[in-house]
C-alpha positions, 0 to 999 in steps of 0.5 A, spaced: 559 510 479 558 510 486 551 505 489 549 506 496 544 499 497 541 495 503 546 490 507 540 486 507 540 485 500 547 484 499 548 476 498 542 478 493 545 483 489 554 482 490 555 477 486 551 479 479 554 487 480 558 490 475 566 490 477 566 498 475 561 500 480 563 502 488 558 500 493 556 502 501 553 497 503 549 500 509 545 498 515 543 503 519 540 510 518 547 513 519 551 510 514 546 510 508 544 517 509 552 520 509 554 514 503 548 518 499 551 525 499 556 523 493 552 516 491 549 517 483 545 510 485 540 509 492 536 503 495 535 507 502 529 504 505 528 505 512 522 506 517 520 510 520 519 514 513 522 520 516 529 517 515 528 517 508 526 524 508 532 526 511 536 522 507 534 524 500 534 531 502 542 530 504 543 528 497 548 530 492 545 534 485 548 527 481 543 523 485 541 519 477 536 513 480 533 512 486 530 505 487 525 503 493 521 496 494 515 500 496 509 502 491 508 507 495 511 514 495 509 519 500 515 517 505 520 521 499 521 528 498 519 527 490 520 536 490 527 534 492 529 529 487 524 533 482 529 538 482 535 534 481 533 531 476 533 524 478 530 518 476 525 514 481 523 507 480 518 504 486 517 498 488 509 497 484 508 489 483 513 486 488 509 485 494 502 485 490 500 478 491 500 477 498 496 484 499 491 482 495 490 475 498 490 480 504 485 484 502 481 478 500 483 476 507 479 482 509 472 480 505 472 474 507 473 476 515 469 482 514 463 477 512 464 471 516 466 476 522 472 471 524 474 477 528 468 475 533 470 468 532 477 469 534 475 473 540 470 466 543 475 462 541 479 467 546 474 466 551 474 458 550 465 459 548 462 455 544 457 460 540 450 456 537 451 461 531 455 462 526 456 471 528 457 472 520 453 469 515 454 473 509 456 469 502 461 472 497 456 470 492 453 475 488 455 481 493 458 486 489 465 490 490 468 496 488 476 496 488 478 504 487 485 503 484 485 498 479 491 498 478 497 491 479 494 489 486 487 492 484 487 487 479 490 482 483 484 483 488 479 483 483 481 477 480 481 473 486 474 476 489 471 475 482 473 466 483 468 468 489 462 470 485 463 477 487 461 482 481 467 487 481 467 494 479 473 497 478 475 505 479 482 507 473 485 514 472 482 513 464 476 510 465 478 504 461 476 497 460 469 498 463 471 501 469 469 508 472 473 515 472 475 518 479 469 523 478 465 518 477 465 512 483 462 516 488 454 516 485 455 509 485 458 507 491 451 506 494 451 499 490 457 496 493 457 491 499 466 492 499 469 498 499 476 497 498 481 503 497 487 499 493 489 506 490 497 510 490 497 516 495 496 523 493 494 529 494 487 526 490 486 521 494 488 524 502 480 523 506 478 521 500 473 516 504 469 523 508 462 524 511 458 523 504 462 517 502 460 514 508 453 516 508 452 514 502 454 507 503 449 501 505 449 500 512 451 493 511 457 495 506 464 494 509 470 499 507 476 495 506 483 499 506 489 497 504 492 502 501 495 508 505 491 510 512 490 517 509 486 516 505 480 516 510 477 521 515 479 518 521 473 522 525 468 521 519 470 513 520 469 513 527 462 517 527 460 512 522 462 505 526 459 507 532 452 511 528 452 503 525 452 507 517 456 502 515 457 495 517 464 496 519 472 497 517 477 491 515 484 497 516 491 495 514 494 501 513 492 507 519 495 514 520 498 515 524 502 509 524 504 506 529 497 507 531 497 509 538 495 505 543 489 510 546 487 511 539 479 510 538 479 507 532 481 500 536 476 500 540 470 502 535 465 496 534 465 493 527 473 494 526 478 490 525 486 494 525 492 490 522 497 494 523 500 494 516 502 488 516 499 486 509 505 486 504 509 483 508 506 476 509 510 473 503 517 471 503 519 473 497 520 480 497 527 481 498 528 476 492 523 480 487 526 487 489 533 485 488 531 481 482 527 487 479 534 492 482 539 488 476 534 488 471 534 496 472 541 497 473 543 493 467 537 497 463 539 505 467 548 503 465 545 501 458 541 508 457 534 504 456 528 503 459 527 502 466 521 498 470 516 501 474 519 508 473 515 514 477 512 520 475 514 525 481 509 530 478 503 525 480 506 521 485 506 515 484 
């Protein structure tokens, strides 16, 4: 059986890798995508995403599992694993506490505008009052998609006195049905999109969405930029409709430099570095990697397995 893994990863994973499996270790682009031709297993994470993309597609039919640290999966060509029949485990989980810490960053940013704070700081002024006086306390938040980040963000927000409502495919547990949001969205004074991209959730976040928020209500993304039509955000922000955007993914990205987004008011951009302020990544990945590996070989259930047919 033949792996082709992440050199990054290597001191995590060699060291606990059965003696029967053949591994190339790759570290650039080239390598991973011409070790996948033959490979029954792959870990190939790379950015840009269409690295991925090509890789996969230039893949051998025994391609078994493939495994990524990411939760999200639009980088993959899912018709083309589909097809091969191949199994799929993302990376749903790892990362999930230090983006909801981000999220939470982002509420409380948006509410004391710490941005505003950093910029007088930047000019050395001393303001004689505070630019943002909003109290976590008794405000409400929705967090569309309530699943393991959603949860998390909830939870945390919920020790600010923040009363939460959540948004799941199943409606469950008190939460609303996807159907079911938007005629309440005029209640909340967080917006927060936490949901797996697909073709459901693409500019989910439109002209009435954002009309019908409160003027003071902040959208708090992130999930995946596409989820949001950017020119009704824009329209919104200078029209004063909401009280402004805490963006950490966007699309495209890298955002490009003469984007307007960057210089709307009440807008603060950061650059999609939300899952990656932890240092336990790696460890958590590799971790999850071997326990499914053990599980894949032995022909029983594995974690965080995908539905390609949802995406996600």
């Amino acid at each position: 059986m033949k792996a082709v893994l992440p050199a990054l990863a290597r001191p995590l994973l060699e060291p606990n890798l059965p003696q029967d499996l053949e591994v190339t270790w790759w570290a650039k682009a080239a390598e991973a995508k011409e070790a996948v031709v033959d490979a029954d297993i792959a870990w190939i994470d790379m950015q840009p995403a269409r690295l991925m993309d090509e890789a996969f597609r230039a893949s051998g039919p025994q391609l078994k599992w493939v495994s990524t640290i990411y939760a999200g999966l639009d980088a993959f060509p899912l018709d083309v694993l589909r097809e091969k029949g191949t199994i799929l485990t993302n990376g749903v989980g790892i990362n999930a506490i230090a983006v909801a810490e981000y999220a939470v960053m982002g509420v409380l940013a948006a509410a004391k505008r710490f941005e505003e704070v950093i910029r007088a700081h930047d000019r050395a002024e001393w303001p004689s009052d505070a630019p943002g006086k909003i109290e976590l306390q008794d405000s409400k938040a929705i967090v569309i998609g309530l699943g393991a980040i959603g949860k998390l963000i909830a939870e945390r927000l919920q020790a600010f006195g923040v009363e939460v409502t959540g948004v799941t495919r199943s409606g469950s547990g008190g939460t609303l049905t996807p159907d079911a949001w938007r005629q309440r969205i005029d209640q909340f004074d967080w917006v927060i999109l936490a949901a797996p991209s697909t073709g459901e959730t693409k500019a989910m976040i439109g002209v009435s969405e954002l009309e019908a928020m409160k003027s003071s209500a902040w959208l708090i993304n992130i999930a995946r930029g596409d989820m949001i039509d950017d020119d009704a955000l824009l329209a919104a922000l200078h029209g004063g409709t909401i009280g402004g955007a805490f963006l950490d993914p966007t699309n495209p990205e890298p955002l490009p430099s003469d984007h307007p987004l960057w210089k709307a008011p009440n807008c603060m951009i950061t650059m999609h570095l939300s899952g990656r302020s932890q240092t336990k990544m790696f460890q958590r990945a590799a971790a999850m990697f071997l326990r499914n590996l053990e599980a894949f070989r032995a022909g029983k259930p594995m974690e965080n397995v995908a539905d390609l047919d949802r995406g996600y």
